[in-house]
C-alpha positions in Angstrom: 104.6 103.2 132.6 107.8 103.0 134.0 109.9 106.0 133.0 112.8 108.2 134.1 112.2 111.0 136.4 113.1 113.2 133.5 111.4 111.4 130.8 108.4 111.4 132.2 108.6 115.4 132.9 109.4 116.6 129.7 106.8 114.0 128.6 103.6 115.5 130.8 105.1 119.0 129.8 104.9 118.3 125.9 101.3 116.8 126.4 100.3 120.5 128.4 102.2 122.4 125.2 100.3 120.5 122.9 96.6 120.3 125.0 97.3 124.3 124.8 97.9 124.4 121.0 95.3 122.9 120.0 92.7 124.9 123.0 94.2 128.2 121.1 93.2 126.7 117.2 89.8 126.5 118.9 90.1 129.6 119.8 91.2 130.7 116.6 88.7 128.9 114.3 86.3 131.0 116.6 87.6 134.6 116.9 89.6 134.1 113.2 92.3 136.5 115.6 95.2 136.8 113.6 97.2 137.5 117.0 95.7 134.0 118.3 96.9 132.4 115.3 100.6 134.3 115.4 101.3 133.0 119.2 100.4 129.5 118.5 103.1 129.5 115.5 105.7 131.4 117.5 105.6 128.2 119.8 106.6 125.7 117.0 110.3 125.0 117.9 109.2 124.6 122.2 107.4 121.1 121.2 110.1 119.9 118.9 112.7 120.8 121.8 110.7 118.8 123.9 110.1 115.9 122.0 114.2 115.8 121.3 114.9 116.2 124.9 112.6 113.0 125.2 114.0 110.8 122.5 117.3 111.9 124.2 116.8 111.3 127.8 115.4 107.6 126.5 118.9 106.9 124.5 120.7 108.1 127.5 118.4 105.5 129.8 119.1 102.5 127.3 123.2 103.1 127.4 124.1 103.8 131.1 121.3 101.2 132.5 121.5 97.0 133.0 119.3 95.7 130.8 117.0 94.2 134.0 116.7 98.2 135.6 115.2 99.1 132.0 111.9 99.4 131.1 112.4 99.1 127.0 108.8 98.7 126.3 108.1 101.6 128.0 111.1 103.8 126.5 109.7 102.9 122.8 106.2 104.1 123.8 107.4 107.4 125.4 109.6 107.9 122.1 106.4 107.1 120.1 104.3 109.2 122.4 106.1 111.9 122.4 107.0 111.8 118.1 102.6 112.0 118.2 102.3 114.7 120.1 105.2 116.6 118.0 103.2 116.0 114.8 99.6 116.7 116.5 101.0 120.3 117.4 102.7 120.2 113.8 99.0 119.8 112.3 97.8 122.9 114.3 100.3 124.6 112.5 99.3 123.5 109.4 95.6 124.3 110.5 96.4 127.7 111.4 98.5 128.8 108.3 95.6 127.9 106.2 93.0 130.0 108.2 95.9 133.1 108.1 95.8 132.9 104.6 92.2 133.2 103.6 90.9 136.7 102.5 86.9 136.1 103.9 87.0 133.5 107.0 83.9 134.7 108.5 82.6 131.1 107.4 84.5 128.9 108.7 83.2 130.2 112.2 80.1 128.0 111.2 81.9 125.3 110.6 82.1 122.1 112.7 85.9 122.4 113.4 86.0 123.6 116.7 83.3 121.0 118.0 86.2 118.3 116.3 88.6 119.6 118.0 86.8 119.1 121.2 87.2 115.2 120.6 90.9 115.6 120.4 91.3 117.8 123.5 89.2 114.9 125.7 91.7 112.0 123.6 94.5 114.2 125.0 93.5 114.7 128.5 93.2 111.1 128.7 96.8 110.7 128.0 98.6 111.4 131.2 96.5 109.0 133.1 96.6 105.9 130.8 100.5 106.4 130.6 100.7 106.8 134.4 98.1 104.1 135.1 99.1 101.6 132.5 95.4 101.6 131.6 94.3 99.8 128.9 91.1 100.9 129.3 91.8 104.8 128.8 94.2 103.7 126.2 91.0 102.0 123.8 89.3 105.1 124.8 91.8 107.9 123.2 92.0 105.6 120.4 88.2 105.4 119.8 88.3 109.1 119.0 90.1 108.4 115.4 86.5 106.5 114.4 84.4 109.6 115.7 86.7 112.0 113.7 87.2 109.7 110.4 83.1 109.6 110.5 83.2 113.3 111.0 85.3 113.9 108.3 83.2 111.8 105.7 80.3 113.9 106.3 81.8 117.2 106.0 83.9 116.0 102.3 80.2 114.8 101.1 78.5 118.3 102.6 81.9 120.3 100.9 81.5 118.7 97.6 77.9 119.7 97.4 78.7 123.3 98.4 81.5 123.5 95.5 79.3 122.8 92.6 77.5 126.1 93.4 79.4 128.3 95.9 81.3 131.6 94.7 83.3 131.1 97.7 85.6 128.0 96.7 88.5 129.4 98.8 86.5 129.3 101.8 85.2 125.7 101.5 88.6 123.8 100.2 90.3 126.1 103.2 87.9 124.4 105.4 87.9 120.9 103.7 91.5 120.9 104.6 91.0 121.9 107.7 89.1 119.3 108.5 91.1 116.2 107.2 94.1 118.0 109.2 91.7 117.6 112.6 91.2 113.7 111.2 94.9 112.9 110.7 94.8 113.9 114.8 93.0 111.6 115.3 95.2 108.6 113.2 97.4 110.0 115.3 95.8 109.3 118.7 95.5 106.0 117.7 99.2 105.4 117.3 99.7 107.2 121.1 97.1 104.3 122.1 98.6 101.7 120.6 101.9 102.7 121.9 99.9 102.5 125.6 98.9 99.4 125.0 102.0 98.1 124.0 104.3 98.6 126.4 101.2 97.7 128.8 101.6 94.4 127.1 105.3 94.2 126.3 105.3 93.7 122.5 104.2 95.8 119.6 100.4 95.4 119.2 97.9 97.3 116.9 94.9 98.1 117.8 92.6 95.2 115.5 95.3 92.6 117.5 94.7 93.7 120.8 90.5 93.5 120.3 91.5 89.9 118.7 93.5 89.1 121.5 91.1 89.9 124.2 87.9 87.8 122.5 90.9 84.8 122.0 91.2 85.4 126.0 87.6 85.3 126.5 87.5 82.5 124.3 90.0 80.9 126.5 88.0 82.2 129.7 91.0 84.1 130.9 90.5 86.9 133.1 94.8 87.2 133.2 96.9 86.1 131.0 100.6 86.1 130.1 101.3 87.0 126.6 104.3 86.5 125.3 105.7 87.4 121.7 106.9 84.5 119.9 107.5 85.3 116.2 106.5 87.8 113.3 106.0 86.3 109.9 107.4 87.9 106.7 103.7 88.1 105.6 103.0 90.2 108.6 101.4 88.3 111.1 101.9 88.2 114.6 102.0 85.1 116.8 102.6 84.9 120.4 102.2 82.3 123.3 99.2 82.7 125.8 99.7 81.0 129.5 97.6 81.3 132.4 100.1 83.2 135.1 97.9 81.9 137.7 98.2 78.2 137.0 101.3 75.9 138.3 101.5 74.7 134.5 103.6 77.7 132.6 103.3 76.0 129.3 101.0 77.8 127.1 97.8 77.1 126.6 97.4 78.4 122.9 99.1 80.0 120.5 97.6 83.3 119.2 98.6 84.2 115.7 96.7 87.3 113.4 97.3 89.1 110.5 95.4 89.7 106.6 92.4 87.8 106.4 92.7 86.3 103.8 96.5 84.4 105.1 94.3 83.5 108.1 91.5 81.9 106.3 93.9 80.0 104.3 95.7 78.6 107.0 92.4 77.4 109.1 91.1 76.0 105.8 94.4 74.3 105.5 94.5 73.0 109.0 91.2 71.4 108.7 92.1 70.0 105.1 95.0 68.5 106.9 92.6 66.6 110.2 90.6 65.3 107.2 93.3 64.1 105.0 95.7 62.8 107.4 94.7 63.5 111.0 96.9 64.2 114.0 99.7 65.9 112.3 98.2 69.7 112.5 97.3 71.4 115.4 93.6 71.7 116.7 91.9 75.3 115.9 90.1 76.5 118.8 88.5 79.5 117.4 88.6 82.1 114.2 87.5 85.7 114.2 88.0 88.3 111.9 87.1 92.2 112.0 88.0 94.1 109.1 90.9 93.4 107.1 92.4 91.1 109.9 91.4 88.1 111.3 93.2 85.9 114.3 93.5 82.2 114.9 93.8 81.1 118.3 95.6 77.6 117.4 96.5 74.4 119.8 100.1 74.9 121.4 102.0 71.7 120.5 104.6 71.0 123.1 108.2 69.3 122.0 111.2 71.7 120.3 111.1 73.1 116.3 113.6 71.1 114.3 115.7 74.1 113.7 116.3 73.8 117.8 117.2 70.4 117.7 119.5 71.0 114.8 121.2 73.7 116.7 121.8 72.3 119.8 124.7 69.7 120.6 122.4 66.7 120.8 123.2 64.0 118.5 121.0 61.4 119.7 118.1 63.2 119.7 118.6 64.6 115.6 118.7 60.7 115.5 115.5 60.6 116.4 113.9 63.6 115.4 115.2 62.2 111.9 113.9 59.0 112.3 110.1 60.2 112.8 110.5 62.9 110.6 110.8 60.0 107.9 108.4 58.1 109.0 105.9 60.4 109.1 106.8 61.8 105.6 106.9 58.6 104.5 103.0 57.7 105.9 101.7 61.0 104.6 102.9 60.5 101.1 101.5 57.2 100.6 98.4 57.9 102.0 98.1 60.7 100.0 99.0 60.2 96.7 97.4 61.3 94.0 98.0 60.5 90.3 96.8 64.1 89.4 99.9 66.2 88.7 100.6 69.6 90.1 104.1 70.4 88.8 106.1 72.7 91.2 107.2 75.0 88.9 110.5 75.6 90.2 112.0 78.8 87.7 108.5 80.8 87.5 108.7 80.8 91.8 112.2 81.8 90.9 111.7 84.5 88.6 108.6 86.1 90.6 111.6 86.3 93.4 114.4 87.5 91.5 114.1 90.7 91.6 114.0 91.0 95.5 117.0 89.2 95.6 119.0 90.8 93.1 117.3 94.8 95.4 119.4 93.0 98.6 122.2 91.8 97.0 122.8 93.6 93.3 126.5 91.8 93.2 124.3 89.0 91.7 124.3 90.1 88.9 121.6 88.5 86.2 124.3 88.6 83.1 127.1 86.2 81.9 130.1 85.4 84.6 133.0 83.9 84.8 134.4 81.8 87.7 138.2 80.6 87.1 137.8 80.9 84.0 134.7 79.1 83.7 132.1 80.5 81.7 128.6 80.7 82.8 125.5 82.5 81.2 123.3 84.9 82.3 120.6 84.2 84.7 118.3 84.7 82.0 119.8 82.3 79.6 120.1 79.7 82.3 116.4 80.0 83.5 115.1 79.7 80.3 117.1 76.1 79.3 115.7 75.0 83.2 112.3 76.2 82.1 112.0 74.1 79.0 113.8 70.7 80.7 111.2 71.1 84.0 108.3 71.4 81.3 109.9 67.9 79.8 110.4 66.2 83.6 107.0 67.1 85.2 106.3 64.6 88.5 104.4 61.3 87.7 102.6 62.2 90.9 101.4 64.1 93.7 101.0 64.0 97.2 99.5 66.3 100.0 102.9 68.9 101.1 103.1 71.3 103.7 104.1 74.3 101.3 106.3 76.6 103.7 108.2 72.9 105.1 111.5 75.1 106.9 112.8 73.9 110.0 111.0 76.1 112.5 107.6 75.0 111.5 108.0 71.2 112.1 108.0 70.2 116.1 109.1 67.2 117.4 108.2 65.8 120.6 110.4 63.7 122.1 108.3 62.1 125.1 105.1 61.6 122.6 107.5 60.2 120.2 106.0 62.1 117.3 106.0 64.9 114.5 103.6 67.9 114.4 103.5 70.7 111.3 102.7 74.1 112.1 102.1 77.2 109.6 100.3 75.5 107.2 98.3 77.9 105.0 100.6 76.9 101.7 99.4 73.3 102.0 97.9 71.7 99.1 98.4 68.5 96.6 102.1 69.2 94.9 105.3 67.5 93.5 106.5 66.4 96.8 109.9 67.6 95.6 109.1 71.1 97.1 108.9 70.4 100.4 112.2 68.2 100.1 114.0 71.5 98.8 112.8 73.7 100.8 113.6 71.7 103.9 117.0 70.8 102.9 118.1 74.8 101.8 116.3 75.8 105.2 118.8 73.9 106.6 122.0 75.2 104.9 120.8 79.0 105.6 120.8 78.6 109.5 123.3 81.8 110.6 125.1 78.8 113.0 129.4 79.1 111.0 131.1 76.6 113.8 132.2 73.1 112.1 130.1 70.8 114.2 126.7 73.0 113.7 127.9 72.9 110.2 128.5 69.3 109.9 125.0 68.6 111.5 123.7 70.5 108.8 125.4 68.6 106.1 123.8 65.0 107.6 120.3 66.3 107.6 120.3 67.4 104.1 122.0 63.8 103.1 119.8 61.9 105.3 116.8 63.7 104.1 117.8 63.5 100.4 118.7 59.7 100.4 115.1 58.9 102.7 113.2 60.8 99.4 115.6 59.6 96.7 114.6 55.8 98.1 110.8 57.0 98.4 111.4 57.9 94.5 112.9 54.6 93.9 110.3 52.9 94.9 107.4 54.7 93.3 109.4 54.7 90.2 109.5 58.2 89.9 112.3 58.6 87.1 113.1 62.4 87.3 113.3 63.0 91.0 117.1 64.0 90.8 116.3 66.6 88.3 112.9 67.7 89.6 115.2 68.4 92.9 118.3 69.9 91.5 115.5 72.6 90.1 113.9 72.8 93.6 117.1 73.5 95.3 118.2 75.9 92.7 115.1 77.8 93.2 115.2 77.8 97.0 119.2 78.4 97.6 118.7 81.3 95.2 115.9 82.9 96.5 116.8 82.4 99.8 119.1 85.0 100.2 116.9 88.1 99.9 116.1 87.3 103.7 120.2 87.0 104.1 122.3 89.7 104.5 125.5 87.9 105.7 127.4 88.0 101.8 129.4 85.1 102.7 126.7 83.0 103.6 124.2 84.3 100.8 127.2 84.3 98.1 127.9 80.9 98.4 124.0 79.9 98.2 123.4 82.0 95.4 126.6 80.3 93.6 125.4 76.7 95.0 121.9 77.6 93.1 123.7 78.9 89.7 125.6 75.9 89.3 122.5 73.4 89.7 120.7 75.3 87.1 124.2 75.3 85.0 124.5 71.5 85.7 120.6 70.7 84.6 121.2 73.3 81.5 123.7 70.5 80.4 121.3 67.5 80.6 120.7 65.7 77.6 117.7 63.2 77.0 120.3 60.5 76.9 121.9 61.0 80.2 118.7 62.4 82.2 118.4 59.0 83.9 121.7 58.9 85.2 122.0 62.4 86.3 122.9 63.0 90.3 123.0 65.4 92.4 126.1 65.9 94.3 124.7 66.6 97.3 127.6 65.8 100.1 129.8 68.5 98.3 126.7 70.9 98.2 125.9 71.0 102.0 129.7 71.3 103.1 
């Protein structure tokens, strides 16, 4: 790892304090000398000096450096190292106060202990080299050690619980119980110090499930070297970065790796594959699934072209033109191909209620209860919610077609030498009111963080385009309560919107945009439902 002089001192010198703590609990657990136990306690404050002086000397890199002389990865990993060893030593501590106070210790010289701490002394002595080496290897090695310790643990709660349904002695075996899951928290802890090693090895956060994903997606690939590069983290929690070969003259990637939960993986390959069956050539190709544990990985086709937010951002009318134009199109083939006369309804206000909350944590000015805007009158969120509830219960769609579920900017790509439109994060596809996709895209639109007029007024002829493309779709297929079905879908999406917002301009005026529609389809009556419009220009200003 790359580190200051200075850093990387005070570093080595806290792993030697800490390798030295934790030799002298051996020590202790085997004389029970209360004079060993006293000098490892007397050293408390010399590790937390240390690890202070580290976290220091990295803050003091990060403000008088360039940003090209810094090594930031590595700076996070010595802070994260050096945090590790701090609480190891602070575990010893904890060990050694416990064995002080205990009348009859003779015992827990029988224990297993000592041999446990063995395991952590070899993780720690590994340390310096992996961080000096940047070696992966030694890294997977240290972190290994939090399996032997966990298993170690296990056995001795089972063999404890025995022992305290018939010892006379309970002091004795709880002391040592806790003990014991003080020596396995050492090891969660060695874990973190690997995956902090393998991090900055690779230059983006990785846990230690990812990187054993990663490097049977690589074999997969038949990559000896590869170049991995972060490319996005999903609210859910998965990861997803680009994978190229550095060796070839091609830089593009050659996948996409993406992991996370299980079960958001599995429904995003089974949604991918319902999507090559129902209408192929829009998702990408799935080159392989694994899953170990809890978490699972995708290594997924990378589909070359620019994300629509991109397009939208940059000053490049004709292309939106035609980014527009296929986006259409396409929408337009996949809806008629795929619709169904089973109805799914979208159900608009429960989405919203089941994110209310979040929204109102982030931003508590929204207050749910009555307001009044020059001297307007409007009820509470409540009230309104529950007049939208029973209306979308009377308007349910006449059909329903095959969406992409999550249809935001950034996870539709357009390539503009194929001339064609690819989804990506699909694993909230399924049959729906096509409505919700509609919404979604056209709110995802308004949120972009861009404030300048002509980013702004880009904005405003996507949403219109967009709207009057699935208001003629509507037309066509006689679908009688589109307006309203969408002033409830981009209710529901402007409001809950803004709990990933924190600009109060920007989330105010969504949150109001969202208030009104449900004010506005509160006032609909059966006799002027049909001619009920959105007014979408002055919306999306």
């Amino acid at each position: 790892m790359q580190l200051p002089i200075a850093v990387r001192d005070n570093l080595f010198f806290l792993l030697s304090e800490t390798a030295s703590q934790v030799a002298n609990l051996q020590v202790l657990l085997e004389t029970l000398s209360d004079s060993v136990g006293q000098r490892i306690l007397d050293r408390t404050g010399y590790s937390y000096n240390l690890n202070m002086r580290i976290h220091d000397g990295c803050a003091r890199t990060l403000r008088r450096s360039k940003k090209d002389d810094v090594d930031i990865y590595s700076l996070r990993a010595a802070e994260s190292i050096a945090s590790s060893l701090e609480q190891i030593t602070a575990l010893t501590h904890d060990c050694v106060r416990l064995v002080l106070k205990l009348d009859q210790a003779d015992k827990l010289k029988k224990r297993p202990h000592a041999a446990q701490l063995e395991e952590v002394m070899k993780g720690i002595g590994l340390i310096e080299k992996a961080v000096e080496k940047y070696d992966t290897r030694l890294a997977l090695k240290i972190g290994n050690i939090e399996r032997k310790l966990d298993r170690a643990y296990d056995k001795l709660y089972q063999e404890h619980l025995k022992e305290l349904r018939k010892t006379k002695h309970a002091e004795e075996v709880v002391t040592s119980l806790f003990v014991g899951q003080r020596i396995a928290e050492m090891g969660d802890v060695l874990l973190l110090i690997s995956e902090a090693i393998i991090s900055a090895r690779l230059g983006q956060p990785m846990h230690m499930e990812r990187f054993r994903s990663l490097e049977t997606a690589l074999s997969d690939l038949g990559l000896k070297k590869a170049r991995v590069e972060p490319l996005a983290a999903t609210k859910s929690g998965s990861g997803i970065s680009g994978i190229s070969d550095p060796d070839a003259d091609d830089k593009d990637y050659v996948a996409i790796f993406k992991d996370g939960k299980k079960d958001k993986m599995l429904e995003e390959r089974d949604s991918v594959e319902s999507w090559h069956e129902i209408f192929p050539g829009l998702a990408p190709q799935i080159f392989s699934y694994k899953k170990q544990g809890k978490h699972a990985s995708l290594l997924i086709e990378h589909l070359p072209g620019r994300t629509f937010e991109q397009i939208v951002l940059q000053n490049e009318d004709d292309l939106l033109g035609k980014a527009l134009k296929h986006l259409t199109k396409t929408l337009n083939a996949v809806w008629v191909e795929t619709k169904s006369k089973k109805i799914y309804p979208a159900c608009h206000i429960g989405q919203l209620r089941k994110r209310l909350d979040s929204v109102i944590d982030l931003h508590p000015d929204f207050r749910p209860g009555p307001v009044n805007i020059n001297g307007c009158s409007i009820k509470s969120m409540d009230q309104l919610l529950d007049q939208a509830e029973k209306l979308e219960e009377k308007y349910p769609p006449p059909f329903s077609v095959y969406i992409h579920g999550d249809f935001n900017l950034d996870n539709i790509i357009f390539d503009p030498q194929e001339k064609s439109i690819r989804f990506i994060d699909l694993h909230r596809s399924r049959y729906m009111d096509y409505v919700q996709d509609v919404a979604v895209f056209m709110v995802s639109n308004y949120r972009l963080q861009a404030l300048d007029k002509p980013t702004r007024e880009r904005i405003r002829l996507v949403a219109s385009q967009i709207y009057a493309f699935a208001a003629d779709f509507a037309d066509k297929n006689k679908d009688r309560n589109f307006e309203i079905r969408l002033a409830l879908g981009l209710a529901r999406s402007f409001i809950t919107s803004t709990r990933f917002i924190l600009d109060q301009t920007l989330a105010s005026n969504m949150f109001w945009r969202g208030q009104y529609l449900l004010k506005r389809v509160g006032e609909i009556k059966p006799k002027t439902a049909r001619a009920f419009r959105l007014p979408v220009e002055e919306l999306f200003k």
